[in-house]
C-alpha positions in Angstrom: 0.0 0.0 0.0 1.5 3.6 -1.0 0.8 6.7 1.5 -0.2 9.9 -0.4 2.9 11.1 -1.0 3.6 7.4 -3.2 5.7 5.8 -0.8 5.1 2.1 -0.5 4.5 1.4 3.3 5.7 -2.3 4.0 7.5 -2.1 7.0 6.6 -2.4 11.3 8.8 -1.5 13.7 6.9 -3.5 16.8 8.1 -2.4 20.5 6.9 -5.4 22.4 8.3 -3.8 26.0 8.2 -0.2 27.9 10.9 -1.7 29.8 14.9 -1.2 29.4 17.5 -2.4 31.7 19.9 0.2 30.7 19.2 4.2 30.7 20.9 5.7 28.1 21.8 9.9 28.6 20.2 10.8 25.1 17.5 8.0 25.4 15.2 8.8 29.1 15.9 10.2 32.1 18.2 8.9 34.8 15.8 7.9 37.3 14.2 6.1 34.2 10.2 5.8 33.3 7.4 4.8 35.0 6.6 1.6 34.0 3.4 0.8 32.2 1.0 -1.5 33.9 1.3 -5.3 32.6 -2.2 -5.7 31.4 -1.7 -2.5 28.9 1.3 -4.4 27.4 0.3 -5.9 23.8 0.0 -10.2 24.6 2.4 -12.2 21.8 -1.1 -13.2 20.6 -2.1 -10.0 20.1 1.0 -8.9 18.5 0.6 -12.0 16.0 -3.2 -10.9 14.9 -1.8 -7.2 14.6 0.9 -8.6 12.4 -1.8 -11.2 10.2 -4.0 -7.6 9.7 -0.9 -5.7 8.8 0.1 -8.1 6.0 -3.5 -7.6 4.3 -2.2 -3.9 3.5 1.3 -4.9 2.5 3.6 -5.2 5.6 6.8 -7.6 4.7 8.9 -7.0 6.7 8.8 -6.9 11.0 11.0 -5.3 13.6 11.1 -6.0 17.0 12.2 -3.0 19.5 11.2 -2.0 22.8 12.2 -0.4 25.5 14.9 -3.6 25.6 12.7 -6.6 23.9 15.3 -8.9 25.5 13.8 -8.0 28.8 10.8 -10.0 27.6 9.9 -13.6 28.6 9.7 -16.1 26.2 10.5 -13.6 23.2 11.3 -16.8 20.8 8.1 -18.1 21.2 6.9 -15.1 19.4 9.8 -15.1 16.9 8.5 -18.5 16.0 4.7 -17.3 15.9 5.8 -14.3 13.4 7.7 -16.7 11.5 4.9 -18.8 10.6 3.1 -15.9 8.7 4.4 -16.5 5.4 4.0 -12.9 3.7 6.3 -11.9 6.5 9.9 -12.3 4.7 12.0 -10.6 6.9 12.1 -10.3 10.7 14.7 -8.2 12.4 15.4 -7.0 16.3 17.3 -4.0 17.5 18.8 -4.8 20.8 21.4 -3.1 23.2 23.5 -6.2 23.2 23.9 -6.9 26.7 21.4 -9.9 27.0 22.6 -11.3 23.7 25.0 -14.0 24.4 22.9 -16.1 26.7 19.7 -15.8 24.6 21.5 -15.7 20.9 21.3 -19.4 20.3 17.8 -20.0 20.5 16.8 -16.5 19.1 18.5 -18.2 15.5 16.6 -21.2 16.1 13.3 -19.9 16.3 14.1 -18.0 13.1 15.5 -14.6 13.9 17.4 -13.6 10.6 19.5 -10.6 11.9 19.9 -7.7 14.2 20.8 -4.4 15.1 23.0 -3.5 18.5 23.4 0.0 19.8 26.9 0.4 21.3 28.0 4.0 22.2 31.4 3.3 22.9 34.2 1.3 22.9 35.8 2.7 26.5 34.2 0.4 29.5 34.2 3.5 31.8 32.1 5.6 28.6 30.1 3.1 28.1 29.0 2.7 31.5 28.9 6.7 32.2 26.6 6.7 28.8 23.9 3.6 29.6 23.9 4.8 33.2 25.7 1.8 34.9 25.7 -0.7 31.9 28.9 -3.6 31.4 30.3 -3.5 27.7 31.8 -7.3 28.3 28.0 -8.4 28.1 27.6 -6.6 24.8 30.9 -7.3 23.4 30.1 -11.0 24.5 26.4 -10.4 22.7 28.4 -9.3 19.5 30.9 -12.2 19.3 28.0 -14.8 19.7 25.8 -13.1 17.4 28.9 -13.6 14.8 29.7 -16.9 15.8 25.8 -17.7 15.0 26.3 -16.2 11.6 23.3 -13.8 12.4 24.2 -12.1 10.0 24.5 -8.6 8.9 25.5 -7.2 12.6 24.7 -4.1 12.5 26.2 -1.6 15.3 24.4 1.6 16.0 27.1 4.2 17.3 25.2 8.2 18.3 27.6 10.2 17.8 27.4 12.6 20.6 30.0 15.8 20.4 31.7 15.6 23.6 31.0 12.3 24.4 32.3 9.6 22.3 33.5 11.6 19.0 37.1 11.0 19.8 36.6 7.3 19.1 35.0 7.6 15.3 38.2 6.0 14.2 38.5 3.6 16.5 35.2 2.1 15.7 35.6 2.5 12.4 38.8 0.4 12.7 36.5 -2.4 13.9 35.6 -3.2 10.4 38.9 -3.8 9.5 39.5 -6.9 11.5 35.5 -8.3 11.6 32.5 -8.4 9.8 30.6 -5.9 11.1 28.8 -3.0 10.0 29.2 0.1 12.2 26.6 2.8 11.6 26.7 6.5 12.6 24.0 8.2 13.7 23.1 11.4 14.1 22.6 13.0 17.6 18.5 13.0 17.6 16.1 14.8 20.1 14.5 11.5 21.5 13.0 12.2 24.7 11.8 14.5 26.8 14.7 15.5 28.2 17.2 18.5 27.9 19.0 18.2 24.4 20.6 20.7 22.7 22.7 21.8 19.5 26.2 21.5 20.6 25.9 17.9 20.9 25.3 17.4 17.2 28.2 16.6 15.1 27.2 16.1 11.0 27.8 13.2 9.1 30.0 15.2 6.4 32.4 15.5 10.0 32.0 12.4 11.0 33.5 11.1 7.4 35.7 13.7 7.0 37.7 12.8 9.8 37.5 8.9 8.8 39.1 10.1 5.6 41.5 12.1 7.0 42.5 9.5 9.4 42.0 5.9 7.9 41.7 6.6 4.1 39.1 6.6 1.6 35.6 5.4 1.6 34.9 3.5 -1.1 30.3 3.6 -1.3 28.9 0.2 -0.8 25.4 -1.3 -2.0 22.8 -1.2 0.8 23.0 -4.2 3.2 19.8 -6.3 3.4 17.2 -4.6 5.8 15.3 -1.3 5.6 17.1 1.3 6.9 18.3 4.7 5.8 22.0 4.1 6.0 24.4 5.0 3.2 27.5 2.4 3.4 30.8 2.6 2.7 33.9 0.3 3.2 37.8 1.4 4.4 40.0 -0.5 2.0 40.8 -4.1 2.5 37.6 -4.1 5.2 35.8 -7.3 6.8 32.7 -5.0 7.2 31.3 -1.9 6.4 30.5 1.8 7.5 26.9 3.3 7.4 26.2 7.0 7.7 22.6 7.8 9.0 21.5 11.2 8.3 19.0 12.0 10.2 18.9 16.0 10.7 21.4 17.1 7.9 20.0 15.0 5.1 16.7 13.2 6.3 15.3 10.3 4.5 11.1 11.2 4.6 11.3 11.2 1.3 11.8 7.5 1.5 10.2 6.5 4.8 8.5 2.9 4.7 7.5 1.9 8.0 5.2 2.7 10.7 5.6 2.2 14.4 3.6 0.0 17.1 3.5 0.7 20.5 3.5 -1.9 23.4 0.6 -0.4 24.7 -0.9 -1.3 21.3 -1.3 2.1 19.5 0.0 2.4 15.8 1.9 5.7 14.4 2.3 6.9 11.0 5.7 8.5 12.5 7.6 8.8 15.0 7.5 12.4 15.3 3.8 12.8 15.0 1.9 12.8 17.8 -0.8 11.3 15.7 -2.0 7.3 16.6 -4.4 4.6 16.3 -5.5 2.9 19.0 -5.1 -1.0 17.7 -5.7 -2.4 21.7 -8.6 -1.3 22.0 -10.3 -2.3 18.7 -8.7 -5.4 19.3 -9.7 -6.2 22.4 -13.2 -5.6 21.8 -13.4 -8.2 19.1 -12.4 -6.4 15.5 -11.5 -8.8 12.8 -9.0 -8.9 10.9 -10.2 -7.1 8.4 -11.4 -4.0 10.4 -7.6 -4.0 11.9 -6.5 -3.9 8.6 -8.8 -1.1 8.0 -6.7 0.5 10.5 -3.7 -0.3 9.5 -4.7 1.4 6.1 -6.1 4.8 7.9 -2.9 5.4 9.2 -0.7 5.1 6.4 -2.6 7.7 4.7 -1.9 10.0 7.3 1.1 9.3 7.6 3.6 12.9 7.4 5.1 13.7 4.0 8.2 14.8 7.1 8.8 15.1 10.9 9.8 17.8 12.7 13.1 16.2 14.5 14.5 20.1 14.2 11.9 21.3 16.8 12.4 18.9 19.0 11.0 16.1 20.6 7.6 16.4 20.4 5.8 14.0 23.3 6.2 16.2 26.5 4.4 12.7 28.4 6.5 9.6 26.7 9.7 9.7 25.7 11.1 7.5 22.7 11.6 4.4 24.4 8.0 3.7 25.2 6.9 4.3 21.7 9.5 2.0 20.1 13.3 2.4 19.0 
């Protein structure tokens, strides 16, 4: 199905938790969120049914984000419940690594193809100082298992935050060198509803230019299997590749795909639109499948011909974490 600005819409990006055992300093606010109250959290068998009316208007292709979904019980169970919808051909989750290695094995088996980890830095005293108390030897440990398991393309999200962790572009870019793994730069967002301002941004055009100036040349890349904005590159003689996401200096509305489900069940055209659809509570007074598709169909054609990222984050009452990552 194509929104009315003729981009197809084939993508969901499904937070199945509130809930994050980390608390990142761009992400929430350090005493955290207030969690949401179990019975408002989407069931796996709701999830499923959302997912079986979503592919009536064209949804492929299935995220899972929270929050931290690892935090979730029994998360393959619903791996292997999305897998068994056959227009669903590919199924992805974004994860912050440090509940990977334990979990990996059986995540693969159930049928998860690939996955995204957000890793900030590459010092154990930053990275703990940036997640608020997190241990990079669990998420370096989630990273080599995922490899070992071939779950394959690893994808590492690095914000780059000006006076945080920009002294380390190189050095993450240097991790392609050795191992095949894609390390992707973002661009510093306004997220949450918390204090965020300018002088934390750093561009993508300095991001590369001080790869280039560095390490060498980037040669450009052809996009890596998944949906995302990224523009890749590779450093010469590279195991993996480097992705650029532009999200302020160069957004990508013009291509935007996907739509985003909340935990709590309510479906947004994007993710800086305050605008939603309350899918819980159709669904849970008995609509078929057909009305949720309905649904599903309303909201693509409202969905934004662009956010408004450069005004800030919008929600004063959630921040981005308890719509979906």
């Amino acid at each position: 199905m194509q929104d009315n600005f003729q981009r197809e819409i084939n993508y969901l990006r499904i937070s199945i938790t509130d809930r994050c055992n980390l608390r990142c300093i761009y992400c929430m606010p350090p005493e955290g969120v207030k969690s949401i109250p179990h019975q408002e959290i989407l069931r796996f068998e709701e999830i499923i049914r959302l997912i079986q009316a979503a592919v009536l208007v064209g949804i492929r292709k299935v995220r899972l984000t929270g929050g931290e979904p690892l935090v979730r019980r029994n998360l393959p169970d619903l791996i292997r419940a999305i897998n068994s919808i056959p227009e669903v051909d590919d199924l992805a989750l974004t994860t912050n690594g440090t509940l990977l290695a334990p979990q990996a094995e059986e995540l693969k088996k159930a049928g998860l193809k690939r996955l995204n980890i957000s890793f900030d830095s590459l010092k154990p005293e930053r990275y703990r100082y940036i997640t608020r108390g997190g241990k990079i030897d669990d998420v370096l440990e989630g990273i080599k298992t995922a490899l070992a398991l071939d779950l394959k393309p690893v994808k590492i999200n690095t914000v780059v935050i000006k006076g945080f962790n920009d002294d380390e572009i190189c050095d993450l870019a240097q991790v392609t060198l050795k191992y095949p793994l894609h390390i992707r730069f973002i661009e510093l967002m306004p997220v949450a509803s918390i204090d965020w301002t300018q002088e934390n941004y750093l561009s993508t055009e300095k991001v590369k230019m001080v790869i280039k100036n560095q390490l060498g040349s980037l040669q450009k890349m052809d996009k890596l299997a998944g949906n995302g904005p990224a523009k890749y590159y590779r450093l010469a003689g590279a195991k993996g590749t480097i992705g650029f996401i532009t999200a302020q200096s160069n957004h990508f509305c013009a291509s935007c795909n996907r739509l985003r489900l909340s935990s709590t069940g309510t479906l947004r055209p994007c993710l800086y639109d305050q605008k939603e659809v309350d899918l819980k509570g159709a669904l849970r007074k008995g609509a078929s499948i057909e009305e949720l598709a309905e649904l599903f169909a309303y909201t693509i054609l409202y969905k934004p011909k662009g956010h408004s990222l450069t005004k800030g984050w919008p929600d004063k009452k959630r921040v981005m974490s308890q719509i979906g990552g």
